[in-house]
C-alpha positions as CSV (number, residue, x, y, z in Angstrom):
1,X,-44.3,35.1,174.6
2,X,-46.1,38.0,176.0
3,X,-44.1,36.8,179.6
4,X,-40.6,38.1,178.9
5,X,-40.1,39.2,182.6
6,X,-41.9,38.7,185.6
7,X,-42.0,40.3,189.1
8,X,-41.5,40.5,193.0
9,X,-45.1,39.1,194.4
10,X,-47.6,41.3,195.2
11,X,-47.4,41.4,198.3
12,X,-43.9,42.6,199.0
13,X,-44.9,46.4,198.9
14,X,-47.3,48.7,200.5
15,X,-50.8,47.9,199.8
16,X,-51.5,51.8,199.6
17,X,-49.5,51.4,196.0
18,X,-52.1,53.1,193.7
19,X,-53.4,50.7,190.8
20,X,-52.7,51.5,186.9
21,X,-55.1,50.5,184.0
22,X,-53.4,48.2,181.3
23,X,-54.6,47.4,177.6
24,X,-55.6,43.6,177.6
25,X,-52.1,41.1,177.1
26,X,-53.8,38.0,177.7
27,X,-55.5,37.3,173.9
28,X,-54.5,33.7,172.9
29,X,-51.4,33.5,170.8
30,X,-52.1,32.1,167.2
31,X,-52.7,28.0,166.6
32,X,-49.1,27.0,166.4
33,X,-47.0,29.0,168.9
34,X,-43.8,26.9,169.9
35,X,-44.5,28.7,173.3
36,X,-47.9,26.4,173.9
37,X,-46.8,23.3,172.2
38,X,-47.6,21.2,174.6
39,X,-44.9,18.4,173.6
40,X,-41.2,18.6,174.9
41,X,-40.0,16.8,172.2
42,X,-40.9,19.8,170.0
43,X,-38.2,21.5,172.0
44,X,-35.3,18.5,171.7
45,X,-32.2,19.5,171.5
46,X,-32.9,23.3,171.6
47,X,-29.9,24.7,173.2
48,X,-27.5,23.1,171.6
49,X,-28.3,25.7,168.7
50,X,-25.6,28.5,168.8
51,X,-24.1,28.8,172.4
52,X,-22.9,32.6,172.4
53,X,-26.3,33.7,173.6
54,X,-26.0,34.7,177.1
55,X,-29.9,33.0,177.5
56,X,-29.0,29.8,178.6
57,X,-27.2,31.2,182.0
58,X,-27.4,34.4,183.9
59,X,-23.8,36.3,183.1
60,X,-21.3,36.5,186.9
61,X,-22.6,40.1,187.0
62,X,-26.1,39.6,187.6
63,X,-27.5,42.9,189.3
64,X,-30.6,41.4,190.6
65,X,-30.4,40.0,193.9
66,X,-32.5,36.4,194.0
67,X,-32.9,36.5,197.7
68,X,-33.8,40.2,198.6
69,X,-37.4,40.4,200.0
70,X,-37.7,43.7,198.6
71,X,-38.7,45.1,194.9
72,X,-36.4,47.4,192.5
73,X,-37.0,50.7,194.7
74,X,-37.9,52.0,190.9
75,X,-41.0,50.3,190.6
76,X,-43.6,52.0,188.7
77,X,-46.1,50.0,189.0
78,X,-49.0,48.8,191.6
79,X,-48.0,46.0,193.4
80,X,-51.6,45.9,196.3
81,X,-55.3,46.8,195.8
82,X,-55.4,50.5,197.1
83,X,-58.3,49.2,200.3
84,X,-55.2,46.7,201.5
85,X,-57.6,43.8,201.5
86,X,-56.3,40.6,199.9
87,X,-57.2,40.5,195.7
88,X,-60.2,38.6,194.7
89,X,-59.2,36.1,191.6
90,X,-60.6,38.3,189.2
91,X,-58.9,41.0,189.9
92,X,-55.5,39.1,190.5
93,X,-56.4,38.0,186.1
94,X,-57.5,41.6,185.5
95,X,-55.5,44.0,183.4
96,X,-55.0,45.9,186.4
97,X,-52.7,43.3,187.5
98,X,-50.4,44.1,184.7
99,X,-47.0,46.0,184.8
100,X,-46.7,48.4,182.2
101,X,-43.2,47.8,181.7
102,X,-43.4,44.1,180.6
103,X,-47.7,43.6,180.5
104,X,-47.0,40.8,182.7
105,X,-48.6,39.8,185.6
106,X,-47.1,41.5,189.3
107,X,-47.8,39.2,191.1
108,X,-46.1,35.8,189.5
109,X,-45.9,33.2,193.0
110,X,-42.7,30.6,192.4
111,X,-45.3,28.2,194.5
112,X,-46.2,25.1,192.4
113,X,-49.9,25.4,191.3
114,X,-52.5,23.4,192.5
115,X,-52.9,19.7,191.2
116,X,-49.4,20.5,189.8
117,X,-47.9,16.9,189.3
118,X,-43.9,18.1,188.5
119,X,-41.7,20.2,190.2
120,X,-40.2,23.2,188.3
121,X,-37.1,25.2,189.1
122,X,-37.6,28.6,190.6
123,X,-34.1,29.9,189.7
124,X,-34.2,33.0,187.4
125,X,-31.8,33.7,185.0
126,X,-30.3,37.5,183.9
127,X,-30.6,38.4,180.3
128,X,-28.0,40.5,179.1
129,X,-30.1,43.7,178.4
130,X,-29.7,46.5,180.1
131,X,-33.4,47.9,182.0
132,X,-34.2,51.9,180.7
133,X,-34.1,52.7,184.7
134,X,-30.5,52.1,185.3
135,X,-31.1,49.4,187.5
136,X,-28.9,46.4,186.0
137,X,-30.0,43.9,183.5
138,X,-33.9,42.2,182.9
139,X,-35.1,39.2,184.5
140,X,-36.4,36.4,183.0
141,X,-39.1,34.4,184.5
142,X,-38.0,31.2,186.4
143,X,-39.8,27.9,184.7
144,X,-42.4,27.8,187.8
145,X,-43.3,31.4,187.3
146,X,-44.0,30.5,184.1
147,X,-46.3,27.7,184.2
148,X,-48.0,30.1,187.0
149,X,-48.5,32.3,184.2
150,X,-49.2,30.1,181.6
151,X,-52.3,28.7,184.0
152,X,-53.2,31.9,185.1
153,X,-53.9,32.8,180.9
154,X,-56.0,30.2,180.6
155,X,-53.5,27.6,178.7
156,X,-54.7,24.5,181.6
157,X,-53.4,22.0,179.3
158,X,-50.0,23.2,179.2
159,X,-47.6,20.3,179.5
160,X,-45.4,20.9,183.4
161,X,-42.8,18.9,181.7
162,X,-42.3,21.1,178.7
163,X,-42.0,24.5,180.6
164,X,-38.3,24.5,181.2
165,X,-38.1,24.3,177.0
166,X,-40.1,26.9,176.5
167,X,-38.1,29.1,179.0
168,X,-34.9,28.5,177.2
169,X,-36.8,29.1,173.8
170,X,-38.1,32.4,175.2
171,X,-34.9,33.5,176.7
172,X,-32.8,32.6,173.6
173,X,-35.3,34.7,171.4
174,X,-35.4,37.5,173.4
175,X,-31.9,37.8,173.5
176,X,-31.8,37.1,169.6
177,X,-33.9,39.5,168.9
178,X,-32.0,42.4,171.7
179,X,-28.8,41.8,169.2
180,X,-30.9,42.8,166.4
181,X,-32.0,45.9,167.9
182,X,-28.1,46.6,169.2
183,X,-27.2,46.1,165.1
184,X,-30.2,48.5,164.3
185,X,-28.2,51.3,167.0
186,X,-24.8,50.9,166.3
187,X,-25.9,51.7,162.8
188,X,-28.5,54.9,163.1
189,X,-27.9,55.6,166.9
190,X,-25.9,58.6,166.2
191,X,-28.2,59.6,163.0
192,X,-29.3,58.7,159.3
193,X,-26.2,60.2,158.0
194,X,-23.9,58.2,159.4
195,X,-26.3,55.4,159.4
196,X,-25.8,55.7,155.8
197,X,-22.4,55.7,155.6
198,X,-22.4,52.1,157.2
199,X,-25.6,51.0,155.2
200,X,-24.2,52.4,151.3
201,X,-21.6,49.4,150.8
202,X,-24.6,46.3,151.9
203,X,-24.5,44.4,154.7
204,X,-21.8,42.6,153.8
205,X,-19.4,45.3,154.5
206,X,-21.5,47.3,157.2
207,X,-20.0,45.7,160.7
208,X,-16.6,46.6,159.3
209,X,-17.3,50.3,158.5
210,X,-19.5,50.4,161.9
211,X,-16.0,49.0,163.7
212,X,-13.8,51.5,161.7
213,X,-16.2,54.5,162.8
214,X,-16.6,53.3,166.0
215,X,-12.8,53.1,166.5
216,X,-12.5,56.7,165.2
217,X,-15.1,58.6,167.1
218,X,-15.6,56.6,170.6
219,X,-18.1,54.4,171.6
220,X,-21.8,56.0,172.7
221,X,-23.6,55.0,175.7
222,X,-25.2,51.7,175.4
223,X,-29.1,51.2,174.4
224,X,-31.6,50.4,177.0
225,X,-34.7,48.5,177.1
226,X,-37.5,50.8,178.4
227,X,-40.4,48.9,178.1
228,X,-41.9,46.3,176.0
229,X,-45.7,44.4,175.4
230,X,-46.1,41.1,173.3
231,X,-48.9,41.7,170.7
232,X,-49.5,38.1,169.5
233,X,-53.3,39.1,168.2
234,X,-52.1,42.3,166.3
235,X,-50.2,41.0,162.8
236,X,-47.9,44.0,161.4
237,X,-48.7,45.4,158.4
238,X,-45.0,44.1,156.6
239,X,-46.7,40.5,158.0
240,X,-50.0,40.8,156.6
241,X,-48.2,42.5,153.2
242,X,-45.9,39.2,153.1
243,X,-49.4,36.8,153.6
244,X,-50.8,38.3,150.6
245,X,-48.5,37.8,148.6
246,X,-48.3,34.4,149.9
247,X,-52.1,34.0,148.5
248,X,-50.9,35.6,145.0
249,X,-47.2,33.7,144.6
250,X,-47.4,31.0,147.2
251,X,-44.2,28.8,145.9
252,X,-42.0,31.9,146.4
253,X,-43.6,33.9,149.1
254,X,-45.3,31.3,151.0
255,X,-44.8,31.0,154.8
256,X,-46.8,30.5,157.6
257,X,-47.7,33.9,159.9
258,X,-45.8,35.2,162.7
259,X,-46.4,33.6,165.8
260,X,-45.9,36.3,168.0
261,X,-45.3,39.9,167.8
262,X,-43.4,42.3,170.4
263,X,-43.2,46.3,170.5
264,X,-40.0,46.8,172.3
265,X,-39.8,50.8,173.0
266,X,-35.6,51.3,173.6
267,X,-34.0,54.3,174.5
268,X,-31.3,55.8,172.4
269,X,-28.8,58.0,174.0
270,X,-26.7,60.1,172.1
271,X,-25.1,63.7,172.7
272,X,-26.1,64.0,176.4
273,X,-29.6,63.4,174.6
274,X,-31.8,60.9,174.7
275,X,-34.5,59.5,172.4
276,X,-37.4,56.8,172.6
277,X,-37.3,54.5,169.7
278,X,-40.3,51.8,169.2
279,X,-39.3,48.3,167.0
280,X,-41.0,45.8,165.8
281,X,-40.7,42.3,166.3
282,X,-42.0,39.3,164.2
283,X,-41.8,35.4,165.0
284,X,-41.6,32.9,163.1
285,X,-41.1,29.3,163.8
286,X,-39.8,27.4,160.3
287,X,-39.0,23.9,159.5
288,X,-37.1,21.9,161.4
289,X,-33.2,21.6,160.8
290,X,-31.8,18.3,159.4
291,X,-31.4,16.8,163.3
292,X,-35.0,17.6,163.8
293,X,-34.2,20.6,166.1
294,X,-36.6,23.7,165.9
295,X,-35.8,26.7,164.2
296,X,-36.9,30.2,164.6
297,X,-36.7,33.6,162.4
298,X,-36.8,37.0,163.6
299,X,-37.7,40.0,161.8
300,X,-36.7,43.3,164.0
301,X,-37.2,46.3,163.0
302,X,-37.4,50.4,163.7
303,X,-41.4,50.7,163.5
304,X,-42.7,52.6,160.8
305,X,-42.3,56.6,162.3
306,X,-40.7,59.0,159.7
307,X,-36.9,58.4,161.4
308,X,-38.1,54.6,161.0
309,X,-39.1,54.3,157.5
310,X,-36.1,56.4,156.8
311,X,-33.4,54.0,158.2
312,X,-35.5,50.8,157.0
313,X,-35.1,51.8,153.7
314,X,-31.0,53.3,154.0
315,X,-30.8,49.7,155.1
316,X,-32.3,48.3,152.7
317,X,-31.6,50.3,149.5
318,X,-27.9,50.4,150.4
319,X,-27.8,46.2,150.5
320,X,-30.0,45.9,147.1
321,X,-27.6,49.0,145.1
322,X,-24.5,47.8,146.5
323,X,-25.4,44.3,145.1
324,X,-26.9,45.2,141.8
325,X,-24.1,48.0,140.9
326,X,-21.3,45.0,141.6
327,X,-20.2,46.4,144.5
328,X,-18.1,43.9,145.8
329,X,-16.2,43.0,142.0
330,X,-15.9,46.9,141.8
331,X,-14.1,47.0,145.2
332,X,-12.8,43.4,145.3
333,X,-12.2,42.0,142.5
334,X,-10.9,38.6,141.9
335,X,-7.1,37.5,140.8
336,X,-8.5,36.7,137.8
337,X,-10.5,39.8,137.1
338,X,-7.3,41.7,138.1
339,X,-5.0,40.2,135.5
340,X,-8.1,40.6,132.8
341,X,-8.0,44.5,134.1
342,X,-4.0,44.7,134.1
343,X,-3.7,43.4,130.6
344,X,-6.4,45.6,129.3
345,X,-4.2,48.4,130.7
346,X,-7.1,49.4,133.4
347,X,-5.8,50.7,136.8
């Protein structure tokens, strides 16, 4: 999943761009990945899983125009080889080929690959996250750009047939795991104290109060995604902690590793100020539902900084000590804890 976005060829800016160094991205994703399953059936029925994600279909809005010739004028990135000469093959797969912003390749062609037997859509569709330059909303790839890709990493044996699955699979995750993060703001965007305001009463209570405060003291600008880069060969350390103890207490902790991970570095904007914030993302791929359709699990959270640690564990300690101290019966009781109260002459 290390493809969220891709971008404009190449070719469509000045080849006296300068080039920009990248850590590696193309490491083989662990045995398993839903993303290189090379069967569609795997995939059946996928999107008929919950239909409010804005994944499936680009929103009326959509800021990026499919037909311009030209890139975002923001582009940070290299799009040529500084001499202007066309790019060998090995540098077109070296990590100078990558954009920072998304570790993807620049250069993605919507042209089917050679020997390629099916044709694939070229339409891309908008996600619904807003990019840290201003500039509208993030791309997803279109299914041909991804089997480009896909090729281009080294995964030959990827199924044509199966690549508009694994688009929808990516672009439902993504956005998943985007309304995660937009939880994680609403919460601690405007800092731990209120964050802990929202968090003391458990999650069961915490969109309510986050409502009720945001009714009261006005909405803050939106988060934005600055940046992101899929890590599928680095597990995080609350992963491994969770395999071990698989090993130790495998009928209660046991689950197979992520399959992917993603840092997603978001900006937070609050008082005229604004703040970079790096989260973590783990995915996991579970057992199929009842109609045999695939099911995913997402684990997003702030990444382990000071401000981090502090919010994962407001979150955390308020759900567990709202639940153990009987929270809810405190606040809620039942009828018939009510009348038990009344007739014991309790207020």
């Amino acid at each position: 999943m290390g493809w969220f976005w891709a971008d404009a060829p190449a070719t469509q800016l000045p080849p006296s761009h300068p080039a920009v160094g990248h850590g590696d991205s193309g490491a083989k994703p662990p045995a398993g990945c839903p993303m290189h399953n090379a069967d569609p059936s795997s995939f059946k029925g996928f999107m008929k899983r919950p239909t409010d994600s804005a994944a499936s279909s680009p929103p009326s809005s959509c800021p990026v125009n499919h037909k311009s010739s030209k890139p975002p004028s923001a582009c940070p990135v290299a799009h040529g080889n500084s001499s202007g000469s066309a790019p060998t093959e090995a540098e077109r797969n070296s990590v100078a080929s990558l954009n920072p912003l998304n570790f993807m390749f620049r250069d993605l062609s919507q042209k089917p690959a050679a020997g390629q037997q099916v044709a694939l859509p070229t339409d891309r569709d908008c996600s619904t996250i807003p990019r840290g330059d201003g500039d509208g909303t993030w791309e997803y790839p279109s299914p041909q750009q991804m089997y480009n890709a896909l090729l281009r990493k080294g995964h030959t044996d990827t199924d044509a047939t199966a690549v508009e699955s694994m688009v929808a699979v990516h672009n439902f995750l993504n956005e998943g795991a985007w309304n995660e993060i937009v939880d994680w703001e609403k919460r601690f965007g405007r800092g731990l104290a209120r964050g802990w305001e929202i968090s003391k009463k458990g999650e069961e209570n915490a969109d309510l109060l986050a409502a009720r405060m945001e009714l009261r003291e006005g909405s803050e600008v939106a988060p934005t995604l600055e940046r992101f880069q899929g890590r599928p060969g680095d597990m995080t350390p609350k992963a491994a902690f969770v395999q071990l103890l698989a090993r130790l207490y495998p009928a209660k902790y046991g689950t197979p590793p992520p399959f992917d991970r993603h840092d997603w570095y978001v900006t937070r904007n609050y008082n005229g100020q604004q703040k970079q914030v790096r989260y973590v993302i783990d995915f996991y791929s579970g057992e199929a539902d009842a109609h045999g359709e695939p099911v995913f699990y997402l684990d997003v959270r702030p990444a382990m900084t000071v401000t981090g640690a502090a919010e994962r564990l407001m979150r955390w300690g308020g759900d567990v000590w709202w639940r153990a101290s009987g929270g809810a019966a405190r606040e809620n009781p039942s009828e018939e804890f009510a009348k038990w109260r009344a007739s014991k002459g309790g207020n």
